[in-house]
N, C-alpha and C positions, 0 to 999 in steps of 0.2 A: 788491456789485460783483464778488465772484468767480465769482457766477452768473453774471452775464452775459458776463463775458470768457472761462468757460466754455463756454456755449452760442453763443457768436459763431461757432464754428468756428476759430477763430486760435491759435496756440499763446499761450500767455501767459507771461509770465516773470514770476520771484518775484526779490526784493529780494533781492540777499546782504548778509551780517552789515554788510561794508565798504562796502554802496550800489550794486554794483557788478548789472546783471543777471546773471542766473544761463544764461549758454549753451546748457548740457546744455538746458534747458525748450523751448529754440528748435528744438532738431533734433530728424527723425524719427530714431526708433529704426532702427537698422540692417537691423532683421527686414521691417521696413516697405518701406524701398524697394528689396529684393531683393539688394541686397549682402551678400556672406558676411563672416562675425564672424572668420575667419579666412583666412589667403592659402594657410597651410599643410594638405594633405589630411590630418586627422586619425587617419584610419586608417592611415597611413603613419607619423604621427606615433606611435600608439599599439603601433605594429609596433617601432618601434624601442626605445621603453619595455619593453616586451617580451621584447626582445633581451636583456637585462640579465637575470642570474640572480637576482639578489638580489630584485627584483619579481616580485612572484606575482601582485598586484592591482592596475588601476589603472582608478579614476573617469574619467567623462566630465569631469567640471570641471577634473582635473587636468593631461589629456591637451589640455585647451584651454588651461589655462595655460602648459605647457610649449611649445605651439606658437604660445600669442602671447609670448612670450620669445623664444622662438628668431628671431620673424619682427622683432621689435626690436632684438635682437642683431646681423643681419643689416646692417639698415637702419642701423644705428650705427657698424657696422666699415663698409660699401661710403659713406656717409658721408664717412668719415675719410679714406680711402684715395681718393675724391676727390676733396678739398682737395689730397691729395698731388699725386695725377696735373694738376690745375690747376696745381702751382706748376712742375709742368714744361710748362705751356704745353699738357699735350695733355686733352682730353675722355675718351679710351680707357684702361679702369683695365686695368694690368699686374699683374704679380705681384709688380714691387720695391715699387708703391703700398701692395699690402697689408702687406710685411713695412714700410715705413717706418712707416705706421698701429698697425702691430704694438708696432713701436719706439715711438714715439711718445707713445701714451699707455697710462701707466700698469694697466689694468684691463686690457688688453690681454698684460701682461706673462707670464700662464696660457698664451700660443699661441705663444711666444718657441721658436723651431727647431719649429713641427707643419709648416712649407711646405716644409721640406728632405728 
């Protein structure tokens, strides 16, 4: 049977442990349909790594994880800080958005006075 669902052309999905299918089987890989693995321009990225004296060396792998971090980090603070901006009723993130997101939660606590 996995020949065939093989050679049908269809993506096919495999069982997880819990019964559950398995997602990842279902989608094209990224490379496939012309979207980039990253939002972040790596060479930019890796400029900045760079920048830092204590680095002499840094991989392609690690230059991609550092900039999908970064693009998470992001998406996580502008997130937060618009929940804030909703509870004042407006769509447009401000700066007090970010510093209350700041406040707010916890993990956040590292960037406490960087907007001043």
């Amino acid at each position: 049977m996995a020949a065939a669902a093989a050679g049908s052309g269809a993506p096919r999905e495999e069982e997880a442990p819990g019964g559950e299918a398995a997602a990842t089987q279902a989608q094209a890989p990224a490379s496939a349909s012309g979207a980039r693995l990253s939002r972040l321009p790596l060479a930019r990225v890796k400029a900045l790594v760079k920048a830092d004296p204590d680095v002499t060396l840094a991989g392609q792998e690690a230059i991609f994880i550092l900039a999908r971090a970064a693009e998470l980090f992001v998406e996580t603070i502008a997130k937060d800080a618009y929940c804030c901006a909703q509870q004042g009723k407006r769509k447009t993130l401000q700066r007090r958005d970010l510093d209350n997101a700041i406040e707010a939660v916890d993990e956040f606590a590292f960037l406490e006075g960087t907007l001043d």
